[in-house]
N, C-alpha and C positions, 0 to 999 in steps of 0.2 A: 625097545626095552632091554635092558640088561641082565642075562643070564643069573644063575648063583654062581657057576662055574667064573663067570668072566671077572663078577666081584671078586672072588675070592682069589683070582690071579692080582686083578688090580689093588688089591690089600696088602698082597705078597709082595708085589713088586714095591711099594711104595712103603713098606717095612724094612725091605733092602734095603732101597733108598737113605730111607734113615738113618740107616746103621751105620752105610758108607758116609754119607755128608756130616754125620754125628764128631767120626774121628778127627774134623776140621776144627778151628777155632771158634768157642763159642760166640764172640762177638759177628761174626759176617751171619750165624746160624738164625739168633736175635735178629739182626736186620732183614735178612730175607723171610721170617717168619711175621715181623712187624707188616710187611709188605704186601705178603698173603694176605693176612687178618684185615687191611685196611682194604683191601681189596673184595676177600668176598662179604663182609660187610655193606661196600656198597653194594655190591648185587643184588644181596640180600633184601636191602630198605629203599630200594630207587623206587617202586612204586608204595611204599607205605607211608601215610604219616609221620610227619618228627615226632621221637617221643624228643619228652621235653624234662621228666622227673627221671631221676636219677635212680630208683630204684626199678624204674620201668624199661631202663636199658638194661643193669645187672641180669635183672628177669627174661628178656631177650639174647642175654650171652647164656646164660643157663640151658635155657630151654633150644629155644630155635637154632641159635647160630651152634650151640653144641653137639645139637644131634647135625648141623650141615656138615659139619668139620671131622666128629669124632663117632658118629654113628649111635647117641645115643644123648639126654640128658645130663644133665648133676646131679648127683645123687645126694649133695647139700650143699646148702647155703646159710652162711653163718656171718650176719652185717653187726658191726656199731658205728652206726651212721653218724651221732656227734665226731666222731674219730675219722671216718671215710675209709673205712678198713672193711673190708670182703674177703670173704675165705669161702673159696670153691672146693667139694670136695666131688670128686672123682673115684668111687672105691675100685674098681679096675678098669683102669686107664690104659687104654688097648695097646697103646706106645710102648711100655714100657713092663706091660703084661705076658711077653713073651723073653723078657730077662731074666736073669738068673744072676742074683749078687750073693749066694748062700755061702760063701767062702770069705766077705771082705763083710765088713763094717765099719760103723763111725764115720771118720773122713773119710776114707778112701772109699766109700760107698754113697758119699754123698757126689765126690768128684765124678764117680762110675754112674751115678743117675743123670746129675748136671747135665753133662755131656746128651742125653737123648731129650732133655726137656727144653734145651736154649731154644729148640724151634716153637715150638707149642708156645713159650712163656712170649716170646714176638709176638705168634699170630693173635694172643688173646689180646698184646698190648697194643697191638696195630687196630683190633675191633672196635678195644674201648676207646682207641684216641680216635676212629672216623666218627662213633654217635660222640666227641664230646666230652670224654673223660682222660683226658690226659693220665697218666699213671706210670707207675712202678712194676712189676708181674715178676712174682720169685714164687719158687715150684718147692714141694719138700714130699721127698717119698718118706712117709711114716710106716708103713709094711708093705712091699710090693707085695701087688700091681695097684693101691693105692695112695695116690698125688693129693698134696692141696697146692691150690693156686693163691697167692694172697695178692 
């Protein structure tokens, strides 16, 4: 079993992490995040049932596969299923919960976010494309440390 102490290294380290592989190009960040997500998704569902409905996997990336990933829940869900449109809200998004953009806005705060969410917006779209849902995943910090995922 895993210490607190040893979590809260391996938190630390893998915030590093981030930050360094962040300054690279968002496209390889996406990819290797898609890869993740397709990844521990199967882990995930190798012993369970196909889901089969569509609002039944969203509800499994919310819940389950969010707290595997990110230590916790969503703290909303906002669907218009004629549309196929989902909006995941995250109100502190542990990623991006220890930055500080209080000096920049507008564009240059959205480019300053971009940069630490290309990997997250992968691994959600690598999740949803293993149950089945092929998709798009664009991030928008509206106040940090709060994301939506659409």
């Amino acid at each position: 079993m895993q210490s607190q102490k040893e979590g809260k290294i391996a938190e630390a380290s893998f915030d590093y992490l981030l930050m360094e592989i962040s300054k690279s190009n968002y496209e390889p960040l996406d990819q290797m995040g898609f890869r993740i997500g397709y990844s521990i998704v199967e882990k995930m569902t190798k012993d369970k049932p196909r889901m089969v409905d569509i609002l039944d996997k969203v509800k499994f990336i919310c819940k389950d596969f969010w707290m595997g990933v990110f230590q916790k829940q969503v703290d909303n869900l906002k669907a218009n299923h004629s549309r196929g449109i989902y909006v995941l809200t995250d109100n502190s998004f542990r990623i991006i919960s220890k930055l500080s953009s209080d000096s920049i806005s507008g564009e240059q705060a959205t480019l300053f976010y971009s940069q630490y969410l290309a990997l997250p917006c992968g691994i959600i779209r690598g999740a949803l494309y293993n149950l089945g849902l092929p998709c798009s995943v664009m991030a928008e910090v509206t106040s940090c440390p709060s994301c939506n995922y659409y």
